[in-house]
C-alpha distance (Angstrom), angle and dihedral (degrees) to the residues before:
residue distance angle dihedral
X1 . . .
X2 3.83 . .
X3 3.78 119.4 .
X4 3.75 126.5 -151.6
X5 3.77 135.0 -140.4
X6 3.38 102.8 -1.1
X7 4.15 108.1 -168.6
X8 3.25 109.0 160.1
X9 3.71 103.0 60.4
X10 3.92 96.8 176.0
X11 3.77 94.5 58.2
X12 3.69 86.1 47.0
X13 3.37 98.9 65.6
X14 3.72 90.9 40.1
X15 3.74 87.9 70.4
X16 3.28 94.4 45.3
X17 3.68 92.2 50.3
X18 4.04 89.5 46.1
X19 4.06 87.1 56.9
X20 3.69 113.5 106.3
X21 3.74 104.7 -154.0
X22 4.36 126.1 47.1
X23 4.13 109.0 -59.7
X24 4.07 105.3 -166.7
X25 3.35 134.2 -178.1
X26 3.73 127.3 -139.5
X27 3.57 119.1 -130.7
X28 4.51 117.1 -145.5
X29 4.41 79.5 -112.4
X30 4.30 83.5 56.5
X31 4.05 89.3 -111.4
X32 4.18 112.1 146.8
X33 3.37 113.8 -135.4
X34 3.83 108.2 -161.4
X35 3.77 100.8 -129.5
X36 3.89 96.6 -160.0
X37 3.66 89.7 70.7
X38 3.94 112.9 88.4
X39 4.07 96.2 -141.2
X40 3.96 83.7 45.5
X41 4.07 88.7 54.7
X42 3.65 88.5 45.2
X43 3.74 102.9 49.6
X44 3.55 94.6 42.1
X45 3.66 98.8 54.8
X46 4.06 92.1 39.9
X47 4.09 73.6 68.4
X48 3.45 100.7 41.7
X49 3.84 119.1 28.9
X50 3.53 115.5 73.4
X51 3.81 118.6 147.4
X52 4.18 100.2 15.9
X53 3.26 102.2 -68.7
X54 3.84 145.9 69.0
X55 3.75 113.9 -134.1
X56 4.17 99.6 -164.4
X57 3.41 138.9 -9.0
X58 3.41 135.6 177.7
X59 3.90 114.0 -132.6
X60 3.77 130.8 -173.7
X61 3.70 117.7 -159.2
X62 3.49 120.0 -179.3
X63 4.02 106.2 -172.8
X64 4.05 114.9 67.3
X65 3.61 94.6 -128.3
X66 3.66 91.8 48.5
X67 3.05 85.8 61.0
X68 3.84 105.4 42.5
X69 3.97 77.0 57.9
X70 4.05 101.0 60.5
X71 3.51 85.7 49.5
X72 3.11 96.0 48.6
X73 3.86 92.7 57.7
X74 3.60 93.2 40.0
X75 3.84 88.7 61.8
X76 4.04 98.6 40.9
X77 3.90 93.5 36.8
């Protein structure tokens, strides 16, 4: 799934922290980050977030309700 315009970066990875099953993130190269891990959050948004906000990512969830959750967030951010 990709996910738009994140700006509120903290209650981002709160969700993804809140999802039970693996959350990754797919890097341009195809690489998956594994977004539950802290160093993984880190690095990939040392790439990625520049002026407050994130303008796409792509996300793979693999649970249902994980992923009833990101889109949940992505339509009350």
């Amino acid at each position: 799934m990709k996910v738009q315009n994140i700006t509120d970066i903290d209650k981002f990875f709160k969700v993804v922290d809140e999802c039970k099953g693996k959350v990754e993130l797919v890097t341009g190269e195809g690489d998956r980050l594994n977004l539950k891990s802290k160093l993984s959050q880190y690095v990939s948004m040392a790439n990625i977030f520049s002026d407050g906000t994130i303008a796409e990512l792509e996300l793979v969830a693999y649970e249902p309700a994980d992923i009833d959750k990101l889109v949940n967030f992505m339509m009350n951010q």
